[in-house]
C-alpha positions in Angstrom: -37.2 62.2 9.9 -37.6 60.2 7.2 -35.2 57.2 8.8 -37.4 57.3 12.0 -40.5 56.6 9.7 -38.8 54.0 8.0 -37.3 52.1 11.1 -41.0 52.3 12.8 -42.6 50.9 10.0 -40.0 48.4 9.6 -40.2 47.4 13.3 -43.6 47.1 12.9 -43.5 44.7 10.0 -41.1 42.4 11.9 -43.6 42.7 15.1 -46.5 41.7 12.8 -44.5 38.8 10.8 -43.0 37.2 14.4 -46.5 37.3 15.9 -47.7 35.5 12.3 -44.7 32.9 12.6 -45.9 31.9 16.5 -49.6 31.6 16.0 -48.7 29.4 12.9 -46.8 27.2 15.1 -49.5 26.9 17.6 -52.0 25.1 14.9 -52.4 21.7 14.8 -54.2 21.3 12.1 -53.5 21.9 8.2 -49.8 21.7 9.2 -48.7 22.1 5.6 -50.6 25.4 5.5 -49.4 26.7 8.6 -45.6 25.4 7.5 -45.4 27.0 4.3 -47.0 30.1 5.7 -44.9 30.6 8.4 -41.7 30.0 6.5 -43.0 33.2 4.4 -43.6 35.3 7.5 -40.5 34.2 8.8 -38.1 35.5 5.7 -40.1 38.5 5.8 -39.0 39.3 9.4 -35.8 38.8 8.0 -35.7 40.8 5.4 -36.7 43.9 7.5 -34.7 43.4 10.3 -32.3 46.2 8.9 -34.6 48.5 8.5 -36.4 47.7 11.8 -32.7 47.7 14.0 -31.0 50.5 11.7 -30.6 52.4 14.8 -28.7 50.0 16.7 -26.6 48.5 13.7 -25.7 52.0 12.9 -23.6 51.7 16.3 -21.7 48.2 15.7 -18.4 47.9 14.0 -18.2 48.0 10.5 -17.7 45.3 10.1 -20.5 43.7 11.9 -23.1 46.2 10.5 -21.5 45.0 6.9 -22.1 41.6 8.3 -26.2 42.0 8.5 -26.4 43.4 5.3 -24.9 40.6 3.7 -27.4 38.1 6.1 -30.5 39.8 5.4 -30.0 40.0 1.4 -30.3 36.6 0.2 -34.0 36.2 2.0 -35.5 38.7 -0.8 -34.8 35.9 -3.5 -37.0 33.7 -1.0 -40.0 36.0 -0.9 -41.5 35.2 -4.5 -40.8 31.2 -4.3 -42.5 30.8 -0.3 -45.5 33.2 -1.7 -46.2 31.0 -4.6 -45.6 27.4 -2.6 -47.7 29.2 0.5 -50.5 29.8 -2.0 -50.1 25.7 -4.3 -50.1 24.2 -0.6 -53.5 26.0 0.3 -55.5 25.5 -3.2 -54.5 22.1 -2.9 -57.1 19.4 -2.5 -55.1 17.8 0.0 -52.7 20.2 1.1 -49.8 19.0 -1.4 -46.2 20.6 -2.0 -45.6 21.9 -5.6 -44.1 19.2 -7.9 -40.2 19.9 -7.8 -40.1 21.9 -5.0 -36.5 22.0 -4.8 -36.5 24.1 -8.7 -37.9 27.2 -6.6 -35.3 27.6 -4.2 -32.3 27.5 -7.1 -32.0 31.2 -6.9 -32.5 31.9 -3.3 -29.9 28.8 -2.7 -27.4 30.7 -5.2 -28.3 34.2 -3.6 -27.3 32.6 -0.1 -24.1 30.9 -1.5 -23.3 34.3 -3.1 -24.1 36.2 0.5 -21.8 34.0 2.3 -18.8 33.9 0.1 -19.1 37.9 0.3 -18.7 37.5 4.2 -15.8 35.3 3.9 -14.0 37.8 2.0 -11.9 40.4 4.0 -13.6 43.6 5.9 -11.5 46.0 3.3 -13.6 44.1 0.3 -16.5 44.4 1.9 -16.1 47.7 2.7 -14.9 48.3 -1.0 -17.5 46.7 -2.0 -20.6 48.2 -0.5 -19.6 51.7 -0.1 -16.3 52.1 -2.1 -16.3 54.5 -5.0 -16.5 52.4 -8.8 -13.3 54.3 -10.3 -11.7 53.5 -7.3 -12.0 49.9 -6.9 -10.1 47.5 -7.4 -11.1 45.1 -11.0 -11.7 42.0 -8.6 -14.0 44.3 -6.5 -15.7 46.1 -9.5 -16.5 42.7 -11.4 -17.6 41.4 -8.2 -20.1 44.6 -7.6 -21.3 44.5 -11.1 -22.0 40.9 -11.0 -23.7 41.2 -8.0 -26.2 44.4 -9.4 -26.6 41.9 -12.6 -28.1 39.1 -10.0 -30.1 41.8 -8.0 -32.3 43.0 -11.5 -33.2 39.2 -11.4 -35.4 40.0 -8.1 -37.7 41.9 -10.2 -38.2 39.3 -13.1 -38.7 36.7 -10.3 -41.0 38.9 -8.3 -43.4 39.0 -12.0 -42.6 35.3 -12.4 -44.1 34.7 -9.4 -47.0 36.9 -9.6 -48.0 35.3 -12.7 -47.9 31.7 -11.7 -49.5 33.1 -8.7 -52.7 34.4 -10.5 -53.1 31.6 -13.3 -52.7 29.1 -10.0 -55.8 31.1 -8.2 -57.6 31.4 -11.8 -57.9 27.6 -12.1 -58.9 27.2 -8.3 -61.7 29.2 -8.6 -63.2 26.4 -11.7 -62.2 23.9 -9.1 -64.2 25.4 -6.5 -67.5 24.6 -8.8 -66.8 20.8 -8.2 -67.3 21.1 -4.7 -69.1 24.1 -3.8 -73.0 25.8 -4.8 -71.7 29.0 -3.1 -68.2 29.8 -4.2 -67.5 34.0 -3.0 -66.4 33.1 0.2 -63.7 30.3 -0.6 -62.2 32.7 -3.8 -59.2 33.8 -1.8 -59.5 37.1 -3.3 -57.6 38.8 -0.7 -54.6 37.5 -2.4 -55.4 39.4 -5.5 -55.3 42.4 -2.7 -51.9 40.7 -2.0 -50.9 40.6 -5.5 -51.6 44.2 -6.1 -49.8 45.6 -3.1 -46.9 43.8 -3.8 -47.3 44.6 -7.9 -46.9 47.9 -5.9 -44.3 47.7 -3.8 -42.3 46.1 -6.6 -42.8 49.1 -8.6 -41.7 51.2 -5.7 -38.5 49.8 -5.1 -37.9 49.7 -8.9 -37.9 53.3 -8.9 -36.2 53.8 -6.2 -33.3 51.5 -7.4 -33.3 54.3 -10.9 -33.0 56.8 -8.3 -30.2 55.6 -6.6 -28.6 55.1 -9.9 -28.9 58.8 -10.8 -27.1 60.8 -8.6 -29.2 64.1 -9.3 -32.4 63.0 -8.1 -31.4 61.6 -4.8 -33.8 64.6 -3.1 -36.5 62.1 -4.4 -35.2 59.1 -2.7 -36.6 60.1 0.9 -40.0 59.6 -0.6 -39.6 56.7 -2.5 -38.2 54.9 0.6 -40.8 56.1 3.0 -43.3 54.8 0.6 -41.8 51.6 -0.1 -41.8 51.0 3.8 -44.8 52.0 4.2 -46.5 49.8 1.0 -44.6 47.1 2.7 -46.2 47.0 6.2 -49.4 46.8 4.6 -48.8 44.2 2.5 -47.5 42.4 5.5 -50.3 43.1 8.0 -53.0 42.5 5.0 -51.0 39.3 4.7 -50.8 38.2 8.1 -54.5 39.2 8.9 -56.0 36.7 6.3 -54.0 33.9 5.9 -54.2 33.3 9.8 -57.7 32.9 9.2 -57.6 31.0 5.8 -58.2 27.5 5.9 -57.7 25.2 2.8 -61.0 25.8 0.9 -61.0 22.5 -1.1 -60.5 19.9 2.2 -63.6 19.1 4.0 -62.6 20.9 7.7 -59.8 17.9 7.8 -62.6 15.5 8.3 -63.2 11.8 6.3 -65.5 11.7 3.2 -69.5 12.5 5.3 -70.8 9.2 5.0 -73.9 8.1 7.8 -73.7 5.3 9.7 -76.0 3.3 7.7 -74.6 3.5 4.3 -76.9 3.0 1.0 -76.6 -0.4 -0.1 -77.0 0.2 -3.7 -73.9 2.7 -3.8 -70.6 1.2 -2.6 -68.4 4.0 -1.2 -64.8 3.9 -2.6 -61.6 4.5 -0.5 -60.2 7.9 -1.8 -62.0 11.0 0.4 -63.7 13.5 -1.5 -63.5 14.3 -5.0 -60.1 13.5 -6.7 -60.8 17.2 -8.8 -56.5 17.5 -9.3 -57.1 14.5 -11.6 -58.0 15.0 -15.6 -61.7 14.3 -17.1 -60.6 10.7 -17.3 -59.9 10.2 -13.7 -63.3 8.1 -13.9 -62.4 5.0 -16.0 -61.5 2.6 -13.1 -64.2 3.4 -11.3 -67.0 0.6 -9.4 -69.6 2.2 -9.9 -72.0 0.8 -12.7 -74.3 2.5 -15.1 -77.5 1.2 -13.1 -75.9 2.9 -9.9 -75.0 6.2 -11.7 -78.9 5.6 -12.7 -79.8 5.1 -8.9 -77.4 8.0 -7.9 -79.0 10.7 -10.0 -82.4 9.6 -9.4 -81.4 10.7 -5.5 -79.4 13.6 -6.5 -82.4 15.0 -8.6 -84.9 14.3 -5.3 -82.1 16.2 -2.8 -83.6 19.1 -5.0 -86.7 18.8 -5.8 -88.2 17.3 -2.9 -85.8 17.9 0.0 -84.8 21.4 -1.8 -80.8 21.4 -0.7 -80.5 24.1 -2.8 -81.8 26.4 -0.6 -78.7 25.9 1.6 -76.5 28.2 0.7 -73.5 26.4 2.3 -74.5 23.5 0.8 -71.3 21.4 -0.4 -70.5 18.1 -2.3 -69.3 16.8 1.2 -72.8 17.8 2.8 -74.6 16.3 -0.4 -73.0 13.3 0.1 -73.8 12.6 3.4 -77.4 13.2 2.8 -77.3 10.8 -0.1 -75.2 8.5 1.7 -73.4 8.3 -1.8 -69.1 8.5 -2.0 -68.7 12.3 -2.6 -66.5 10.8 -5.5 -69.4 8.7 -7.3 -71.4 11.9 -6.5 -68.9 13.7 -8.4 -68.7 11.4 -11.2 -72.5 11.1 -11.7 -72.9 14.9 -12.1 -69.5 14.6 -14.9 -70.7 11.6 -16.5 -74.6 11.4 -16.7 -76.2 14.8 -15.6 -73.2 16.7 -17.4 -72.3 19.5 -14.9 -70.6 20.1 -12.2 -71.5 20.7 -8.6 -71.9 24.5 -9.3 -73.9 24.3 -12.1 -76.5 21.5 -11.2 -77.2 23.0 -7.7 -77.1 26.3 -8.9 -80.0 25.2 -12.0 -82.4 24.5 -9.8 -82.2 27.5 -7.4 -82.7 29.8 -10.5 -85.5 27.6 -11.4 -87.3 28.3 -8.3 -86.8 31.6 -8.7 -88.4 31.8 -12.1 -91.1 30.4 -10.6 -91.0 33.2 -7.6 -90.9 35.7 -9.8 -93.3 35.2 -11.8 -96.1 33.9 -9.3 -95.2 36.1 -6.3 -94.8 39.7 -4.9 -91.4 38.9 -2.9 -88.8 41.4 -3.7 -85.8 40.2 -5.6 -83.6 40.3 -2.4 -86.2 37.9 -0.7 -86.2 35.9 -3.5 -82.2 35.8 -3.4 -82.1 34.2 0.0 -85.0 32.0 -0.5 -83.5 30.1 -3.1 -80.1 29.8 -1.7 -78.1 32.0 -3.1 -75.7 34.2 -0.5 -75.5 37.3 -2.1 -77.8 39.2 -4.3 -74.4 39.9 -7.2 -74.2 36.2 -7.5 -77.6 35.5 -7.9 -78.3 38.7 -10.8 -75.3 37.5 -12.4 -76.2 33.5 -12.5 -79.8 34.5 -13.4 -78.5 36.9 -16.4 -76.2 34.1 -17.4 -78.9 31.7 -17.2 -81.8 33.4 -18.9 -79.9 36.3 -20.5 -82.2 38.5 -18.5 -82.2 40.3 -15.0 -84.8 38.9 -12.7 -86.4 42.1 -12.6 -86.6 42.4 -16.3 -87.8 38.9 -16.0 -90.4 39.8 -14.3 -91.8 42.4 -16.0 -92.2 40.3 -19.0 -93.7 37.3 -17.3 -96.1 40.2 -16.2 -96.9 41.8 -19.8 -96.7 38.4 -21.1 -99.7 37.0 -18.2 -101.8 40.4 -19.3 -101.6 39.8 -22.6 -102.5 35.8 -22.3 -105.3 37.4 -20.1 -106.9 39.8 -22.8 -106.5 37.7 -25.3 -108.6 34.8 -23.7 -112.4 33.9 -25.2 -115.1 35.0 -23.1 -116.2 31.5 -23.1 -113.6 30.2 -21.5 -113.5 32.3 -18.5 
């Protein structure tokens, strides 16, 4: 029973991961994303195909059904690597391949060299080899085996090699975010971190089900630990699948040139690079045009965009979209709110909408929630934590003691003067 449950989910996963692979191909735009996360989809079909076909390999030759064992096992060692270079190419600013690309495929490239010298040897090897009896085998053949276990444990360290570059990656890209973004929930990628758990799952799965093959007397457990490793796969593939088809590089500007209008402020030159250069250090500034009296000119605009236009409200609003209103480089935009105002996108939009709503609070009836959207903030989590970090208070506790605070002023107040 349980090999029916496996093979269905496993047939599943490589329906799921082909469909992924085609619609990838069918984009035309953010090529490097789709690339990178097709390549991932695509060893992933791989990788299951023996579980998906078992069935039908079951009735080849031997040594043919020895021969798609041997196919199939190098693409786990390409899993970790295409994850991590899947997730660098889409936090990129402009869609960039990890420096030293080629260092990430060392192991998969020796796990393939290693599959095929395997298949060059003799059926009766690989027949030794992969279901032979240890005290049996030949030295040649037992070396070989034990070398090859060694190499498989490294799976596991590079699965949690992975991971971690994975999440320190996506840690920094969410402080990049703030450069460009007033709103930054929905370009977080936290779905990954749902990817990241599953798979923190699955490894521990097939870890244990690697101890029980080891130990003979617990091989009634092994049923379950393979139907739930199949099973904690699939998800992790459809959950995959389902969101990065949708994803789209949070920190490009929809594939489109630096907003500019058509009539360009003549005070503020616009440079050549598009966007804001936020891979580059704090120093990424020095060779820049733009002069002191335009940094003066730029955040004298920036500071009326809020106060008298009120782009805060937006709560889409971007660095691209602030730019074109100012008719400013989204660069020199990026290097006034660095330089002179000392904060970055997030921060300086984000000051004035919790401003506003100080003001809101304290002078109106609205609810919080109304209060939330009037502003510009997207959810009302983002705006109590902003507004706690802000005034180390919860608007509602604000309120209340802007309200004993007005009664107070009120009874204390001369008769005179009223």
């Amino acid at each position: 029973m349980e090999e029916i449950f496996v093979e269905m989910t496993g047939l599943a996963t490589v329906t799921v991961a082909v469909f992924g692979v085609i619609f990838c191909f069918m984009q035309t735009r953010f090529t490097r994303v789709s690339k990178s996360f097709a390549a991932l989809l695509g060893v992933i079909a791989v990788n299951n195909v023996p579980e998906a076909f078992s069935q039908l390999i079951a009735t080849l030759p031997r040594g043919y059904a020895l021969a798609a064992d041997i196919i199939t096992w190098p693409s786990s060692f390409f899993l970790a690597p295409l994850l991590w270079i899947y997730v660098f190419v889409l936090t990129s600013q402009d869609q960039q391949w990890p420096v030293k690309l080629r260092r990430h495929l060392v192991l998969p490239s020796v796990a393939v060299v290693i599959g095929m010298l395997v298949l060059a040897s003799p059926i009766s090897v690989q027949e030794e080899l992969f279901t032979g009896n240890l005290e049996t085998l030949s030295p040649w053949v037992v070396t070989l085996a034990v070398f090859l276990g060694l190499f498989q444990l490294a799976i596991y360290l590079q699965i949690a090699f992975y991971l971690y570059l994975i999440i320190r990656r996506l840690i920094g890209f969410r402080s990049k975010l703030r450069d460009v973004y007033a709103s930054t929930e929905q370009h977080e990628l936290r779905w990954i971190y749902v990817i990241g758990g599953l798979a923190i799952g699955f490894w521990l799965v097939q870890a244990l089900l690697l101890i029980v093959a080891v130990d003979p007397s617990k091989t009634d457990a092994v049923p379950a630990f393979m139907i739930s490793a199949s099973l904690v796969g699939f998800c992790l593939v459809a959950a995959m699948t389902l969101w990065g088809l949708r994803q789209r590089p949070p920190l490009d500007p929809d594939g489109a040139d630096d907003p500019s209008p058509s009539s360009p402020s003549p005070d503020i030159a616009s440079p050549d690079t598009i966007g804001p250069d936020i891979s580059q250090p704090a120093g990424k500034y020095e060779k820049s045009a733009l002069s002191p009296e335009a940094s003066e000119r730029l955040t004298r605009k920036l500071r009326m965009a809020m106060e008298v236009d009120h782009l805060h409200r937006d709560p889409n609003l971007s660095l691209w979209a602030l730019a074109k209103h100012t008719g400013a480089s989204s660069n020199y935009i990026s290097q006034t709110l660095n330089e002179i105002i000392g904060e970055n996108f997030f921060d300086f939009v984000n000051g004035y909408r919790i401003a506003e709503a100080k003001t809101l609070l304290s002078t109106t009836n609205e609810s919080v929630l109304n209060i939330t959207y009037d502003v510009g903030f997207n959810a009302r989590s983002s705006f109590y934590n902003a507004f706690k970090r802000a005034t180390g208070q919860t608007p509602t506790h604000y309120r209340k003691n802007m309200s004993q605070r007005d009664g107070l002023d009120d009874m204390t107040t001369p008769l005179g003067d009223t």
